[in-house]
N, C-alpha and C positions, 0 to 999 in steps of 0.2 A: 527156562522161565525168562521172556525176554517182554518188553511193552515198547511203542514207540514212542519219540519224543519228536512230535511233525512226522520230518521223512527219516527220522534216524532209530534204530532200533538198538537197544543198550538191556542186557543182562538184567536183572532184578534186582541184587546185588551188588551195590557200587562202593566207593571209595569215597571218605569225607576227608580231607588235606588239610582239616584247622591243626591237627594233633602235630602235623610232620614238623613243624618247625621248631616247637621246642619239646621238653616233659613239663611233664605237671599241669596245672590249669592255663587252659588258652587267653589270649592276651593281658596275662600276667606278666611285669616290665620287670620281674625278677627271679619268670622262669629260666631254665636254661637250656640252653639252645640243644635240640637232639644232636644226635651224631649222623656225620652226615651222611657217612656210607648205609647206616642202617636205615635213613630216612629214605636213602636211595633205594636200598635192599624192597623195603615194602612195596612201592610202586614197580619196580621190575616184577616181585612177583606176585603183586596183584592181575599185572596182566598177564605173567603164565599160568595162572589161576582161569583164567575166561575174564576179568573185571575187564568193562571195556566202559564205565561209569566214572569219570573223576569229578568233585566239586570241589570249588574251590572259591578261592577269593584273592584280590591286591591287598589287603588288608591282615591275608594271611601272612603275618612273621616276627620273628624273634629278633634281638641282639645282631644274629649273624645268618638266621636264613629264613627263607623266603618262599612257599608253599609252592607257589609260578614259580618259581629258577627252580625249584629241585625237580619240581615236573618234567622240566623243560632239560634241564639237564639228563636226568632220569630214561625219559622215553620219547625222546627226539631223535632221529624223525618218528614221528608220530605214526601209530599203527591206523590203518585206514578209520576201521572201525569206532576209534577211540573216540567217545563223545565227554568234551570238556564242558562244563559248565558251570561259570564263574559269577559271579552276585556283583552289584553296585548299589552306590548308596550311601553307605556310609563309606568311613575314610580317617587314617592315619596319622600324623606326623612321621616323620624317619622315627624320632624317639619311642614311638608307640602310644602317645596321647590321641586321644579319640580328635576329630574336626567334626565342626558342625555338617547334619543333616544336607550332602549335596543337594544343590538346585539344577533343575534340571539343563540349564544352559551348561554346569558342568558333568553329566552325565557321559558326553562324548569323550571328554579328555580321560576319565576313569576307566573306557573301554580301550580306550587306544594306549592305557596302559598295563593292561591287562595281552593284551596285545603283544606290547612289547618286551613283556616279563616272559610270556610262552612261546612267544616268537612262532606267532601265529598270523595268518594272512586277514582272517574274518572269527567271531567266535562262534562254539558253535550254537551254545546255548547261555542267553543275559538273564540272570534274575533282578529284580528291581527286588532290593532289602528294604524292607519299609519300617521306615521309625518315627512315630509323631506324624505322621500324615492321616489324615482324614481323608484326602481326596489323591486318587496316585495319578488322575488324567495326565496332568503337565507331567510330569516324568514319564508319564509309558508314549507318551506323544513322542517327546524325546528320544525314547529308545526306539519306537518304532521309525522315526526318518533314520535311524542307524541301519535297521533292517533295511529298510529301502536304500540306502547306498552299501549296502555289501559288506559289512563292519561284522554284520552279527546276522545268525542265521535264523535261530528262534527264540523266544522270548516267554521269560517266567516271573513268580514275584513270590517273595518268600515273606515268613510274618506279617502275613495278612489275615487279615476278616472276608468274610462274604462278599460286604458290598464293595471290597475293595476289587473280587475279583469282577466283578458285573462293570463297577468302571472300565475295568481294563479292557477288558474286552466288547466295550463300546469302540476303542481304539483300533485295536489287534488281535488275533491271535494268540493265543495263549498254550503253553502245551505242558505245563504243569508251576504246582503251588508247592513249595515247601517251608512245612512248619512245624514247629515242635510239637511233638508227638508220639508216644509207645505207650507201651501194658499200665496201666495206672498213672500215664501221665497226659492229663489234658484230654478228659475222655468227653468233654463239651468239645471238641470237635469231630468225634463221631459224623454227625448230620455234615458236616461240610465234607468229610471224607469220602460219603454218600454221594454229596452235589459234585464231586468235581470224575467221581466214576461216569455218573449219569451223564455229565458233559464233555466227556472223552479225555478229560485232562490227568494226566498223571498227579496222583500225590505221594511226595518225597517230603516223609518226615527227616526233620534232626532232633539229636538225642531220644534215639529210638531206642536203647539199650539202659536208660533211663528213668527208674520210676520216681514220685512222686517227691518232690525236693533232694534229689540225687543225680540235678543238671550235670554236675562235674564227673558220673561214674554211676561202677553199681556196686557199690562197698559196702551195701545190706540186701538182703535178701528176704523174699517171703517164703514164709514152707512151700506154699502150694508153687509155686516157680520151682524153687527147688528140688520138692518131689518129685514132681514131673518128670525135669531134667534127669535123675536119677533113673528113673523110670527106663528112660532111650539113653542113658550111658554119656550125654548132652550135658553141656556147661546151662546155668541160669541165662549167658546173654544168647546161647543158641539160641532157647526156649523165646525169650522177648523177640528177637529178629525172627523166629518162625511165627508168631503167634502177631507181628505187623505186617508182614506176606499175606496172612490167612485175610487179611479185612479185607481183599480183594484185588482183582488180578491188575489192576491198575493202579497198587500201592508198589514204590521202591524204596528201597533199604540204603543209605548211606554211612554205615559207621566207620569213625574215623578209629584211627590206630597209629599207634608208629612201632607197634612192633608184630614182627613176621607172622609169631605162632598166634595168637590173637588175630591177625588176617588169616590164617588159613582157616582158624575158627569161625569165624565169620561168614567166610565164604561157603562155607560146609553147612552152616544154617541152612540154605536155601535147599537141602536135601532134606531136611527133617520134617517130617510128618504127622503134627499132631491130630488124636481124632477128635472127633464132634464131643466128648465127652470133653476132654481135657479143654478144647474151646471153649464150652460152657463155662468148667472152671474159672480158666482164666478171663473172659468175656466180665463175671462174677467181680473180680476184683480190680478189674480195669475198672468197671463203675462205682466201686467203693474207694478209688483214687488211691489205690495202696502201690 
């Protein structure tokens, strides 16, 4: 199962890098910091796994690590295939306090540190993270003179609306949107998951393992998920990573983890099979937002 992003082709299956840096909930300034070999651990074998997907962020880190440096540490040199692809936008302090909404004259300087975190030449793939914008022109203007000098290969936008993506792509180029999204969560974006198939664009939900006021995990469960699952011998978040595959072949999977056996779970999702019946089920309570 692979889709392309431009000219680059990446597994269905990928890898989210918010979780690596610390446990517990992400940018929480008194989570604690994972361990690092284990942080290490995943990303090594995500990619003897087939994962050749990673996303990522500068913004991604704890206390004492850093989403980019463990990457980078991790799986450097970089295996050919490996498509990175890192967000801008928002932005840090060292301490972990949020900065205001970059403007786009600072777009460049977040790439190029991004850059220098993975110790990479160009990236391969930019998301514009939208927060409080109405209009993302001036920023994907932005990003795209970056594409034009060689900085960044292709270009995406994450927590967006519609018209957010029709702007952009008055600009540029676009080769996918990623937004919150799974089984019972945010099933008004159905219709855009639609629009961005029918315009070749990939959509890469997060928190796709996810339902319905349960951003942080899935620490409850519905029957019909978990029947299911029982059914094929499958964990509950198999079942939700099978059943975000199933919306179509132009949908990828990003969940994050920082631990091994949970990725290989994840990754094994993308074997699973559910039929037309149990989609209906599920289909059923995705619209009932449960």
């Amino acid at each position: 199962m692979t889709l392309a992003l431009g000219d680059l082709t990446v597994n269905r299956i990928g890898l989210g890098a918010m979780r690596l840096p610390q446990e517990g909930t992400a940018f929480d300034p008194r989570a604690r910091p994972r361990d690092r070999a284990q942080a290490v651990e995943v990303l090594r074998t995500a990619v003897e796994l087939g994962v050749n997907h990673v996303d990522t962020a500068a913004f991604y880190f704890s206390a004492t690590r850093s989403a980019n440096e463990l990457i980078n540490s991790a799986l450097a040199p970089y295996p050919e295939d490996l498509v990175i692809v890192t967000k801008v936008g928002p932005g840090r302090t060292p301490q972990g306090e949020w900065l205001p909404f970059a403007r786009p004259e600072q777009l460049r300087g977040q790439v190029e540190e991004n850059l220098r975190q993975l110790g990479r030449d160009h990236l391969d793939v930019v998301n514009l993270r939208v927060s409080g914008l109405d209009d993302v022109t001036a920023h994907f203007q932005a990003l795209a003179q970056l594409r034009r000098d060689g900085l960044v290969r292709h270009l995406g936008l994450s927590n967006v609306r519609p018209h957010h993506l029709d702007q952009a792509l008055r600009v540029a180029p676009v080769v996918c949107v990623q937004n919150a999204y799974g089984l019972g969560h945010h099933p008004e974006q159905d219709d855009f998951v639609g629009v961005c198939g029918e315009r070749g664009i990939a959509y890469v939900p997060f928190f796709a393992l996810a339902g319905a006021n349960q951003e942080a995990g899935t620490s409850a469960e519905d029957d019909e998920v978990t029947g299911i699952a029982r059914a094929h011998g499958a964990s509950p978040a198999q079942v939700r990573l099978a059943w975000t595959l199933a919306r179509g072949p132009h949908v990828l999977v990003i969940p994050g983890t920082g631990d091994p056996a949970h990725l290989r779970q994840n990754v094994a999702a993308g074997e699973l099979e559910l039929s037309a019946e149990e989609l209906t089920r599920l289909d059923a309570l995705h619209l009932s937002g449960s």
